[in-house]
Every structure is written in C-alpha cells, then in structure tokens.
VEXDREN-2710 file (C-alpha; in Angstrom, 1 decimal):
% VEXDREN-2710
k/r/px/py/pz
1/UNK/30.1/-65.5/152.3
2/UNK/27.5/-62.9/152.7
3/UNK/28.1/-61.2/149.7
4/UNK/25.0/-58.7/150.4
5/UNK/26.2/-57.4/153.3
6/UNK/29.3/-55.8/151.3
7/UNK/26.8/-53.8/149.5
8/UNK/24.7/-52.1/152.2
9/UNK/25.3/-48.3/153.3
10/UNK/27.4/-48.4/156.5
11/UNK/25.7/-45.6/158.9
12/UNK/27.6/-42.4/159.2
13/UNK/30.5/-43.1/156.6
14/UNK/29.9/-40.5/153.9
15/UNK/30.0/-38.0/156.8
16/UNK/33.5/-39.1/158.0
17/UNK/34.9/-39.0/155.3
18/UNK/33.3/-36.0/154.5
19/UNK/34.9/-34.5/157.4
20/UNK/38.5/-36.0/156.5
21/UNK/38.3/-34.9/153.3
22/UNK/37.8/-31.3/154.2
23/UNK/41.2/-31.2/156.5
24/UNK/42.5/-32.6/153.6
25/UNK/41.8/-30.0/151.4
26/UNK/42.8/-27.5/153.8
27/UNK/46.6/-28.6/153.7
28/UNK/46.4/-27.6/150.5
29/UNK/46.9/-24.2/150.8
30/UNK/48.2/-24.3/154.4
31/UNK/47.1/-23.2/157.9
32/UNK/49.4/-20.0/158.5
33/UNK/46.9/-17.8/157.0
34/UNK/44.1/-19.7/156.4
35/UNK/41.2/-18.6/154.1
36/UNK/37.6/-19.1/155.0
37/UNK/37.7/-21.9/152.7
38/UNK/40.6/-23.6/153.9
39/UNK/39.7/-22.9/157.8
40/UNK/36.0/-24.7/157.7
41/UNK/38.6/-27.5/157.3
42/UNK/39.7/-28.1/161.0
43/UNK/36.3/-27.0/162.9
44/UNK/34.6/-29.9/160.1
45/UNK/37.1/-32.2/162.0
46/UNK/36.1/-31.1/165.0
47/UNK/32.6/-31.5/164.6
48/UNK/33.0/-35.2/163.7
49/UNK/34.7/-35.4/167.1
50/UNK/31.6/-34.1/168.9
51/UNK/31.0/-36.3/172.3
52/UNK/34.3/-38.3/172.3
53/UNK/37.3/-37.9/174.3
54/UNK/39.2/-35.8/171.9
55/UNK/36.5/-33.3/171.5
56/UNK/37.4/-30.5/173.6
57/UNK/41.2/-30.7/172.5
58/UNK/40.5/-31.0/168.5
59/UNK/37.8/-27.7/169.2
60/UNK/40.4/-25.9/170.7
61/UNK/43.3/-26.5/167.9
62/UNK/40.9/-25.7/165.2
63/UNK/40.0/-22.8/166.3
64/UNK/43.9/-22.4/166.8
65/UNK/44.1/-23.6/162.8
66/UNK/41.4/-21.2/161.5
67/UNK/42.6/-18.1/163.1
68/UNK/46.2/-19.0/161.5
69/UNK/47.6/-19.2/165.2
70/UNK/48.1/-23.7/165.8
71/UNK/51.1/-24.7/167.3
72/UNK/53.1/-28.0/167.1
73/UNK/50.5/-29.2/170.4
74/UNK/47.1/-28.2/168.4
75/UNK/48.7/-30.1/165.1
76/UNK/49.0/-33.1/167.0
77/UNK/45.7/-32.9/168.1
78/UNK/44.5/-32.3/164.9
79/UNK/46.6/-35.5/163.2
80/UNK/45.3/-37.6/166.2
81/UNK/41.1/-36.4/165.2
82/UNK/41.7/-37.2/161.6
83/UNK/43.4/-40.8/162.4
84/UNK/41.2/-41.7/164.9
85/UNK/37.9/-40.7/162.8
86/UNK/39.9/-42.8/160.0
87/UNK/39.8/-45.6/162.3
88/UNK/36.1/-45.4/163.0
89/UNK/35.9/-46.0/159.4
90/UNK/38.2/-48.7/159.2
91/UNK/36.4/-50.7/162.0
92/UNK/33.0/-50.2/160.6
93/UNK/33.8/-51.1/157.0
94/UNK/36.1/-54.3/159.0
95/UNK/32.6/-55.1/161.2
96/UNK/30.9/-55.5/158.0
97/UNK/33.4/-57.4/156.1
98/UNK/33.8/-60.2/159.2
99/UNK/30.3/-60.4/159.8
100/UNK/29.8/-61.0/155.8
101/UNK/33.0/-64.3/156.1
102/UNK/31.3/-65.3/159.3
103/UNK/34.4/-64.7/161.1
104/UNK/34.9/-63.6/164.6
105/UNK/38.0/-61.6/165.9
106/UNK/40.5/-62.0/168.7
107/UNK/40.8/-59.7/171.6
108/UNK/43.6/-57.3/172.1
109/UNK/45.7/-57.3/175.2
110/UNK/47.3/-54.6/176.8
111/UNK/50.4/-52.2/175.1
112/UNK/53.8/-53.1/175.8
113/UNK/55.7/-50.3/177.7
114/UNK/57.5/-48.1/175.8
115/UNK/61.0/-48.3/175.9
116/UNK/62.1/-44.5/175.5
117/UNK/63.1/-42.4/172.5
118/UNK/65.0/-39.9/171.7
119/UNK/62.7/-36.9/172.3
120/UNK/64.9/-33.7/171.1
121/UNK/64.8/-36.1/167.7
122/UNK/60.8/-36.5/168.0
123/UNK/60.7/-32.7/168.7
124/UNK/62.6/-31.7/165.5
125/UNK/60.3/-34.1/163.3
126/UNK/57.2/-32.9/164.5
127/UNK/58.8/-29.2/163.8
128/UNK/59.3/-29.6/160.3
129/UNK/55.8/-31.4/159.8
130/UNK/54.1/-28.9/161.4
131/UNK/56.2/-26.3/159.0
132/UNK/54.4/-28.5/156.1
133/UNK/51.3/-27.8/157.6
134/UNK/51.7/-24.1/158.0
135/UNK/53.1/-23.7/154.2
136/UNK/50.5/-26.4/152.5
137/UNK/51.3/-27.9/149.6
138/UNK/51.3/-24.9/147.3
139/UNK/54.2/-23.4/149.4
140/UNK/56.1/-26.3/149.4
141/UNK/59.9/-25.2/148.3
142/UNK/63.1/-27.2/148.4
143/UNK/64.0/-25.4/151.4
144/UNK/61.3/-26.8/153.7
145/UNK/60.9/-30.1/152.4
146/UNK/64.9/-30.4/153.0
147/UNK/64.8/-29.6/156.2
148/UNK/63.9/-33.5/157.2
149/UNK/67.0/-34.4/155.9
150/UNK/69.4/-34.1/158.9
151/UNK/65.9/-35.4/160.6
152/UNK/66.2/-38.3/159.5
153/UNK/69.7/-38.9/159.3
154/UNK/70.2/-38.7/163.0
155/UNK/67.2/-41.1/163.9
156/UNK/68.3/-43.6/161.5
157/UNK/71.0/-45.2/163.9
158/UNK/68.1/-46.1/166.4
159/UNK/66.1/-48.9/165.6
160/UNK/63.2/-47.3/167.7
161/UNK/63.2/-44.4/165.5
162/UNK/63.7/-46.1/162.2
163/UNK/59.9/-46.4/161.5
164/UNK/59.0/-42.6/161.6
165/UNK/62.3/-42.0/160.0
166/UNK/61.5/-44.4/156.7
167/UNK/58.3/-42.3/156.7
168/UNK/59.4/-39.3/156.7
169/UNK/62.1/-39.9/154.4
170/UNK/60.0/-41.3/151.9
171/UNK/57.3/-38.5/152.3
172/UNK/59.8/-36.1/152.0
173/UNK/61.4/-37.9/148.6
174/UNK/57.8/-37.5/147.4
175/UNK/57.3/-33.7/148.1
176/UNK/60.5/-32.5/146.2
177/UNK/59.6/-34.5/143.9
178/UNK/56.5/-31.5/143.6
179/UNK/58.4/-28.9/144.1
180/UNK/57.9/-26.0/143.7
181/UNK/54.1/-26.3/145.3
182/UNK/52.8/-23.6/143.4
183/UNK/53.4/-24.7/139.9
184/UNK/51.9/-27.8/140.3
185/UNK/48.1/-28.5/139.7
186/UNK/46.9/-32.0/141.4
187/UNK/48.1/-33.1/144.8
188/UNK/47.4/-36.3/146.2
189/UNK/45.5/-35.0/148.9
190/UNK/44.2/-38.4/150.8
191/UNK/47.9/-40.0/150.8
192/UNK/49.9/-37.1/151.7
193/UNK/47.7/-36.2/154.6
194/UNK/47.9/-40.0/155.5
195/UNK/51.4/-39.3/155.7
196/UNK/51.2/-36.1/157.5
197/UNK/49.3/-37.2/160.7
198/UNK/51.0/-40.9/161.1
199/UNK/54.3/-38.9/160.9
200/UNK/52.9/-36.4/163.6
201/UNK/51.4/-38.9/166.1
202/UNK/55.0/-40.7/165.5
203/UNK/56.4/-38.3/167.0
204/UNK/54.6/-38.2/170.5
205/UNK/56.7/-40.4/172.6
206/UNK/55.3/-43.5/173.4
207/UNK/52.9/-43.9/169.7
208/UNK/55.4/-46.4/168.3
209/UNK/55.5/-48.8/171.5
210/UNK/57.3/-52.0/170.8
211/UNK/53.9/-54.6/170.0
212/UNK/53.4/-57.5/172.2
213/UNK/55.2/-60.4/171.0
214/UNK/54.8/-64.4/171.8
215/UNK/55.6/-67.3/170.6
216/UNK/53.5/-70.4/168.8
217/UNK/53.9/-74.1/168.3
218/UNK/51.2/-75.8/165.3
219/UNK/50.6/-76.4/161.9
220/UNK/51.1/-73.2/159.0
221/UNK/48.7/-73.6/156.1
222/UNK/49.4/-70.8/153.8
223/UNK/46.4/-69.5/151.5
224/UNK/48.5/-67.2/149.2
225/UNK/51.2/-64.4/149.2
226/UNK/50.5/-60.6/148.2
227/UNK/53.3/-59.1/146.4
228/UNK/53.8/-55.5/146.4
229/UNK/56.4/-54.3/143.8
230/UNK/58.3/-51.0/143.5
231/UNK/61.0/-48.8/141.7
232/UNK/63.5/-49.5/144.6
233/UNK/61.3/-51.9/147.1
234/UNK/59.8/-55.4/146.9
235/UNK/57.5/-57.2/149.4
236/UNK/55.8/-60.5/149.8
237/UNK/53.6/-60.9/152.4
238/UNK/52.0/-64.1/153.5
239/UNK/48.4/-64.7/154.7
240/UNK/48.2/-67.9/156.3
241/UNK/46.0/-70.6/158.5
242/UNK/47.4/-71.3/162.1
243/UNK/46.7/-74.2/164.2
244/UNK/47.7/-74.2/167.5
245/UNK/49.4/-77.4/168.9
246/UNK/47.3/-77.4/172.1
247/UNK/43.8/-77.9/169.5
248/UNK/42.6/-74.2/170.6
249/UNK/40.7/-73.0/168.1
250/UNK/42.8/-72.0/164.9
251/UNK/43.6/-68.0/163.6
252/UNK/44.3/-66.1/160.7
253/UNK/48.3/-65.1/160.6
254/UNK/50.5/-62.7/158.4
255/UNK/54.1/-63.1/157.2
256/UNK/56.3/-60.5/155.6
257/UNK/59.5/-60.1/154.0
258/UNK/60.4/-56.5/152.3
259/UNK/63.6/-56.2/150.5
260/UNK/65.3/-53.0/148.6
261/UNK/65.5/-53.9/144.8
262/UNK/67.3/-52.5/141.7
263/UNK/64.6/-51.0/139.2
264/UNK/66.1/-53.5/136.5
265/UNK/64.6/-56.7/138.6
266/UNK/60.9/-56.8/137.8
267/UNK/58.6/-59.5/137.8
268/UNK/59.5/-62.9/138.8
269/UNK/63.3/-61.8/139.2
270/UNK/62.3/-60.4/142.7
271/UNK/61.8/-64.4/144.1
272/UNK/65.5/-64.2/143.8
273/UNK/65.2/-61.3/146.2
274/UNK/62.5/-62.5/148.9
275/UNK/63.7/-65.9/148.5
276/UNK/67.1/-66.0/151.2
277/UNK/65.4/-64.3/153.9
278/UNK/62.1/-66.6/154.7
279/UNK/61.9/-70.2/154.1
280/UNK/57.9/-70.0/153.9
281/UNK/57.9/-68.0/150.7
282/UNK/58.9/-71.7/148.9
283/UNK/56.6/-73.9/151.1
284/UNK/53.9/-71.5/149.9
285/UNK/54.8/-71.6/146.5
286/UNK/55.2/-75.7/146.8
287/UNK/51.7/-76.4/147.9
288/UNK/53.8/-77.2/151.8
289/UNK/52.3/-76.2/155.2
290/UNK/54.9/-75.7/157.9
291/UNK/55.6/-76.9/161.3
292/UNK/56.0/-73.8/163.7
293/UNK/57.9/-73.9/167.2
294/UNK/58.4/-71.1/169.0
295/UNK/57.8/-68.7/166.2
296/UNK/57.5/-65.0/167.6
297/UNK/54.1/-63.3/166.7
298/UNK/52.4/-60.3/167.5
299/UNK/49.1/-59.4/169.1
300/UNK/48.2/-58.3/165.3
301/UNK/48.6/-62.1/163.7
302/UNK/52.1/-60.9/162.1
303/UNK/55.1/-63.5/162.6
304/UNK/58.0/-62.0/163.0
305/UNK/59.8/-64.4/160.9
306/UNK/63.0/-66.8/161.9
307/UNK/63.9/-69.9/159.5
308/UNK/65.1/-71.4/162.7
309/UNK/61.5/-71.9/164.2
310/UNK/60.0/-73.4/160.9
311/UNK/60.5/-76.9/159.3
312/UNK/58.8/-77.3/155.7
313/UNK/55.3/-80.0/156.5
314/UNK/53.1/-82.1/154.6
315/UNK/51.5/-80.8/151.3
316/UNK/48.7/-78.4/152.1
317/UNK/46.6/-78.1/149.1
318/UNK/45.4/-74.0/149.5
319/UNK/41.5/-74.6/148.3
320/UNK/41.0/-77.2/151.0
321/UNK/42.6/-75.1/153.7
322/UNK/40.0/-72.5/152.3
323/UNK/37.1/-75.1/152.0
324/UNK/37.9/-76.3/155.6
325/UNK/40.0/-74.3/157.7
326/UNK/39.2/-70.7/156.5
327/UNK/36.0/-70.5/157.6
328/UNK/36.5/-71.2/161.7
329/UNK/39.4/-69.2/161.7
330/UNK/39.1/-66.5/163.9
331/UNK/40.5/-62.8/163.0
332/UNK/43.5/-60.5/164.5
333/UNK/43.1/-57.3/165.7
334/UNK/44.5/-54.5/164.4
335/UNK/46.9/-52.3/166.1
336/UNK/45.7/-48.8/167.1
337/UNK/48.0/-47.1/164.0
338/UNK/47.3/-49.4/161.8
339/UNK/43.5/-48.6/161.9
340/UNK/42.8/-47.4/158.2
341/UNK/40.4/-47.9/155.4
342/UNK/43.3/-48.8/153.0
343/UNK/44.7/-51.5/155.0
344/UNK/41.9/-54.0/155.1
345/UNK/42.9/-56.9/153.6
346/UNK/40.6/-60.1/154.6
347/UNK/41.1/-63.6/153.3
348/UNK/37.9/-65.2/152.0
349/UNK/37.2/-68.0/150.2
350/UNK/34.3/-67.6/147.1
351/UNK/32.8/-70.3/144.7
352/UNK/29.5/-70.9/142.5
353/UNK/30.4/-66.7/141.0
354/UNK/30.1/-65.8/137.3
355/UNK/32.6/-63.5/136.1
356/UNK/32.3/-60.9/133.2
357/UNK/34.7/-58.3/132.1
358/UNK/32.9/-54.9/130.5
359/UNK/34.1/-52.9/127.6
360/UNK/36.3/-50.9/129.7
361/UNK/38.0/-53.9/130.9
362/UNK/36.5/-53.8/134.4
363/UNK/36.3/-57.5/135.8
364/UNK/33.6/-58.4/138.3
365/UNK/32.2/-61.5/140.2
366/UNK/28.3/-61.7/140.7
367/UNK/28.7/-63.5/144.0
368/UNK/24.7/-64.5/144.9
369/UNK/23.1/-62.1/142.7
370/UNK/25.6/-59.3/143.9
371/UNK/28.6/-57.6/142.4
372/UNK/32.0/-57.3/143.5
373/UNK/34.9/-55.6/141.4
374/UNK/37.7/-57.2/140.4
375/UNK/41.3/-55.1/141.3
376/UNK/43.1/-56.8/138.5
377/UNK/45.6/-54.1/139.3
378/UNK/46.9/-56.1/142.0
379/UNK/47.7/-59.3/140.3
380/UNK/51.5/-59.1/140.6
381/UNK/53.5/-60.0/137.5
382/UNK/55.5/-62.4/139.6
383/UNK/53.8/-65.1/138.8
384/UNK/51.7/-66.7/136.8
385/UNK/47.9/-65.8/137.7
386/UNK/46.3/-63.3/134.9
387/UNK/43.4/-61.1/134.8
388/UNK/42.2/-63.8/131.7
389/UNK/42.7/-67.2/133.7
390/UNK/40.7/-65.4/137.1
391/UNK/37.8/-64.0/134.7
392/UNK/37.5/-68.0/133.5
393/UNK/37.8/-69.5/137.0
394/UNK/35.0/-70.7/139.0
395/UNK/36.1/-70.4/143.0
396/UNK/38.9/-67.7/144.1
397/UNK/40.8/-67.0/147.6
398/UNK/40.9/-63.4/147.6
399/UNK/41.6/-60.6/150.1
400/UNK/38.5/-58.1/150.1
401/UNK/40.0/-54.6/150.3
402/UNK/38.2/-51.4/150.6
403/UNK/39.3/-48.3/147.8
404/UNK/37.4/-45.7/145.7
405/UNK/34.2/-46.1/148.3
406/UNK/33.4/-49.8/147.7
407/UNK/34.9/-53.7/148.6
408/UNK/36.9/-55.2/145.7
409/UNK/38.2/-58.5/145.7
410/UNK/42.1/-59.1/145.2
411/UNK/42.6/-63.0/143.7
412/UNK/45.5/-64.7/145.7
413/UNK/44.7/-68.0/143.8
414/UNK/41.6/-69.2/141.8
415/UNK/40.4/-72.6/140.3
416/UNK/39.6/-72.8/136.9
417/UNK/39.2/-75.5/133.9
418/UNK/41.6/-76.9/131.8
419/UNK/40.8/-79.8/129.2
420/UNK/37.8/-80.8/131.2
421/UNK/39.9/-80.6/134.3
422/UNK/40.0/-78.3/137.8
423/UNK/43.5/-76.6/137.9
424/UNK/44.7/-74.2/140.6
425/UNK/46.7/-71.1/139.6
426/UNK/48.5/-68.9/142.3
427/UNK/49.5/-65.3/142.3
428/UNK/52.5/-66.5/143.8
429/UNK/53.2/-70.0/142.2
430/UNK/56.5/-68.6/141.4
431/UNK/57.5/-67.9/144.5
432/UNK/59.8/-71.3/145.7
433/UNK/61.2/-71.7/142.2
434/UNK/59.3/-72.2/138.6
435/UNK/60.1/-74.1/135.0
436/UNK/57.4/-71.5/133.7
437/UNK/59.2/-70.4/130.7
438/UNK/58.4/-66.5/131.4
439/UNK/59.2/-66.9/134.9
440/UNK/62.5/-68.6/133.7
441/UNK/63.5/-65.8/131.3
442/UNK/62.9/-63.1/134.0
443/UNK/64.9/-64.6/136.6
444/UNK/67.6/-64.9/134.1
445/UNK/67.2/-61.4/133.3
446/UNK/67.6/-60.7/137.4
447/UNK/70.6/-63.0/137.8
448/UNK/72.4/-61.2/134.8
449/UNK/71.5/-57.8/136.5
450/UNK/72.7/-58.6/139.8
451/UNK/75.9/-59.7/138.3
452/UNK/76.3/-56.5/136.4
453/UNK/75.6/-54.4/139.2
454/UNK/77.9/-56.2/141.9
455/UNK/80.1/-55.7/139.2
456/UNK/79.8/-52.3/139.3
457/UNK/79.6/-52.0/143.0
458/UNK/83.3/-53.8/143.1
459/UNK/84.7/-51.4/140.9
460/UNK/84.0/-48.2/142.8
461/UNK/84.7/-49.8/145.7
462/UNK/88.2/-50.8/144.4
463/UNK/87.9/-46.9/143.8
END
C-alpha cells in the first residue's frame, strides 16, 4: 500500500469542485430571478465543461439559468454537467486510490436495454424538481415541496420507478422538514444538490436501465461488513473476495441487505433485522467463506443476493484472505450514476502503522511516514470493534473513503494484542449471533421491542 500516493494533489480537483460548488450555491436562492451572484453559478458549470461533449448544451442552459428563463430541458442539462464533472472527480480520486492498493479494475460491458417507463410519471417528477430549482431553498414552502407527494405515490406500484421514487420521497421528507426556506439559516448545500440532479437525470427515460446481470460459480471469502444505521433504515453491506471456479483470476464483490427498522432497535438488535434475509451476514460473522453457484451479479461486483445459490464453506480467516487474496484481486467498475466522490469505498489491507489519537480525539494511522485519518464515526455500534481497541491495533482491513477533501480509512476489522497474544476484532463480529454480554442485552432489548410493537400492530388491526 502506497500510502504516499493518497497524499499528493490530484491535477484539476480544486477547480471542479470549485465549479460544483458554485451551482450549488446558486440553488440557494433559486434560478427564477437569479442575482448576479447566484447566476455566475451555472456559466462556472459551464466552463468546467469546456471541450467535452456536453459543452454546447450546458452553455446554452446557463445562459437560460442566468437570465431567469431555464426550462425543464436546460435543468436537465445542467444536473447532467454537474454529475458528470462529479464523476471526473470520482475517477480521478478512484485512479489514485487503485494505483496506491496495486489493484487493477475490470472492464465495463455494454448497458442493458431499457425496458420502458412510464414517461407522463418521469415528466411530472422532473416538473416539480425543476419548481425546486426555480424557488431555491429559501423559497421552499409546504406547498411546493408537497407537490411530490402524489409523484411518488403513483410510481411506487412500478418496480422500474421505485428507485427515483425512494429518492424523491426521502428528499422531499427532508425539505419540509426545512420549511419554510426562508427562516432557516444553513442548508446542506452539497447533499441536497446531490439529490437534485440524480433525481433529474432519473427522470430521462432510459438513466435507470436495468444493470447487466450474470451469474458465478467459486469460492466467497468475506473481508468485513459496513453497517449503516438509521432512525427508520438499516443496512449491512458485505465486501468480499471472489474466486472463480474456472481459476480466472479472482475479484472484489459487494453484498447488501437494507431493511426498514423501528427507531427503538439500535445497535446489535438490527442483526435480528439483516439476519432472515441473507445467509452470508452469519458466515461473515463466523469466520465462514461460502460456496457460490449461480449467484446473480452485476457488471458493478454487487450480488444480487439468493440463499438458494450459497452453501456456508470452510473457515476463512479475514487477515489471511487480506494477506493473500486481497492484493491480486482485481476491481469493479462503477456504474455511470453511481460515479461520486462519496461513494468510494476500497478494501485495503494495512500493517507495520502507528496509531495516535490527538486532544481532540482525532485518530490517525502513520502508514510509511504518512498520515491517514481515522473516521471513527463509522464504526457501527453493532458490534464489538471500538475506536480504543483500533487505536491499539497493529494491522487493519479498512475501506479508504474520500470526505471533507482528503482519504480516511474506515476499520472493517483490525488485529491487535491481548495478554501477549494477536486477536482479531470485527466491526461486524456480531453479525451471525454473539455471547458478548452487550450484544446480548441489546438484542434482548430488540426482541422485547418487536414483541411490543407487533403487539400494537394486532391491535389496530383487530380495529
């Protein structure tokens, strides 16, 4: 691990960014009467774009933007510039990262055909997020932002709509949540404008294209599970070693499982949540790889998970899949949406690092005479890995992210010593089962709160 090379300026990134974050700002105060402030915005964009493809188009819709006059064609235009610069930024920072693991990535084949959507449904989504963009964020009211609502209760019934119309339902829980617009101080400019232009290129038919799928026959060896936890939403997602049956040469796989949660099951009561729906999330936990046959997976490395394709193997001890196996295992690409800054997430394996935490509490790794921060904020409280036992451990597989302008490191699992011997500790130990007493007193805790709200749930259904 070229820890060096996560250090170095990356040619031409301040400057996109730059440039997103001055369309950003100007969806502040919206686009129907822009100020001169708010319209340097869109022809910033458009500079960026200079000598590509989308140049002449993105010109044209800012100049639409700044003189107040865009319509729903010119915000798509603009939605596409500011993703696709995002994704110059994503593969630059993801060029550095593989070429500091030493890690080549896979080739992408050509898009499925799109099946068809409803497009009177597309039309009326990208109305009401082009209203957005017209009002800004300070003229948000509950009228606008409720106009997704019968949006996104119509697309709901069809599964090819149901990805744009989770996102627009969430963005849309998020902006009443700010209303009114005008009262309100601090925005979260980045993420909402994330939201913004993946909702708007949703909406042109064809963006959400079903992924190329096939199937795979080998050996699993899991290298540690990334749990995301929220109010109403859990998800554990798998990042793995695969081994082809036919000895081609091995690659680097995801698996994921999201549930919807009650806000009373935290911590190591969601296992009880993940567990039912994918068989790996044990084997993981167990220190098990797992025989694959005919498993679907995408062009992107994710498995699109089926019990019935899996068998638990033999043990598969994590820090020798990521001595061994890690290493040669070559990378998935990354599907054209998907291409952003904040969802790099690389496995690599790191040893022979000092760790020291600073009065602030900021943990970092000196990999090789360089530093690399610590996002303790990630460790889940599903299991038992701390911020304490990583900042004592000597060798770590970790997923290198990219937040706040510089790589952090995100433990999955990390070696340390205890009583003069090497013991492994896993974010998501917990995850097949545990006699932890913490982990035993939170699932408890779940179990009871389950019970009480089926309880509850009988009762007004009695009703």
């Amino acid at each position: 691990m070229r820890a060096d090379l996560l250090t170095e300026p990356v040619d031409g990134l301040d400057e996109a960014l730059a440039a997103v974050d001055a369309f950003d700002r100007a969806l502040v105060a919206g686009m129907l009467r822009p100020q001169p402030a708010g319209a340097a915005g869109p022809t910033r964009l458009a500079e960026a774009l200079t000598g590509t493809p989308l140049a002449a188009r993105v010109a044209e819709a800012a100049a639409k933007a700044a003189a107040g006059g865009a319509d729903e064609g010119h915000f798509v235009a603009l939605a596409a510039a500011r993703t696709a610069l995002l994704g110059s930024v994503h593969d630059a920072l993801l060029d550095r990262v593989e070429e500091a693991a030493g890690r080549s990535r896979g080739e992408r084949p050509a898009p499925a055909a799109d099946g068809g959507q409803a497009a009177n449904l597309l039309t009326a989504a990208r109305a009401w997020l082009s209203d957005l963009a017209r009002c800004g964020w300070q003229g948000l009211d509950h009228e606008v932002v409720s106009g997704a609502a019968e949006v996104v209760s119509a697309m709901l019934p069809d599964p090819s709509l149901r990805r744009l119309a989770s996102l627009l339902d969430g963005f849309a829980a998020e902006l009443a949540a700010s209303c009114p617009g005008s009262s309100t101080e601090r925005f979260p400019l980045r993420r909402w404008a994330d939201l913004w232009s993946r909702g708007m290129l949703l909406t042109v038919p064809g963006a959400s294209a079903t992924p190329v799928v096939g199937s795979i026959d080998g050996r699993l060896l899991p290298l540690g599970i990334d749990v995301q936890e929220h109010a109403t939403a859990a998800q554990a997602q798998v990042h793995a070693v695969f081994e082809p049956a036919d000895g081609s040469s091995s690659r680097l796989v995801r698996a994921s499982v999201s549930v919807p949660k009650p806000d009373t099951v935290v911590g190591a009561g969601i296992w009880q949540l993940l567990r039912p729906h994918m068989s790996l999330l044990a084997a993981a936990g167990e220190g098990r790889s797992m025989a694959l046959t005919g498993m679907p997976v995408t062009a992107e490395g994710d498995l699109i998970w089926s019990d019935e394709h899996a068998r638990p193997g033999e043990p598969a001890e994590v820090f020798a899949t990521a001595r061994v196996a890690l290493p040669t295992a070559t990378a998935p690409v990354t599907a054209p949406l998907d291409r952003h800054p904040a969802r790099i997430a690389v496995p690599v394996f790191l040893e022979g690092y000092t760790a020291r935490t600073d009065d602030d509490g900021v943990l970092t790794f000196t990999v090789a005479g360089i530093d690399l921060a610590v996002d303790t904020d990630r460790i889940p409280a599903a299991g038992p890995l701390t911020p304490e036992t990583v900042a004592k451990s000597g060798a770590c597989v970790a997923l290198i992210r990219w937040d706040a302008g510089e790589f952090a490191v995100q433990p999955l699992a990390v070696e340390t010593t205890v009583r003069k011997k090497v013991t492994s500790v896993h974010a998501g130990a917990w995850a097949g089962g545990t006699t932890d007493k913490a982990g035993v007193r939170a699932e408890k805790a779940a179990t009871d709160a389950a019970k009480v709200l089926s309880e509850r749930a009988g009762r007004l259904l009695r009703k």
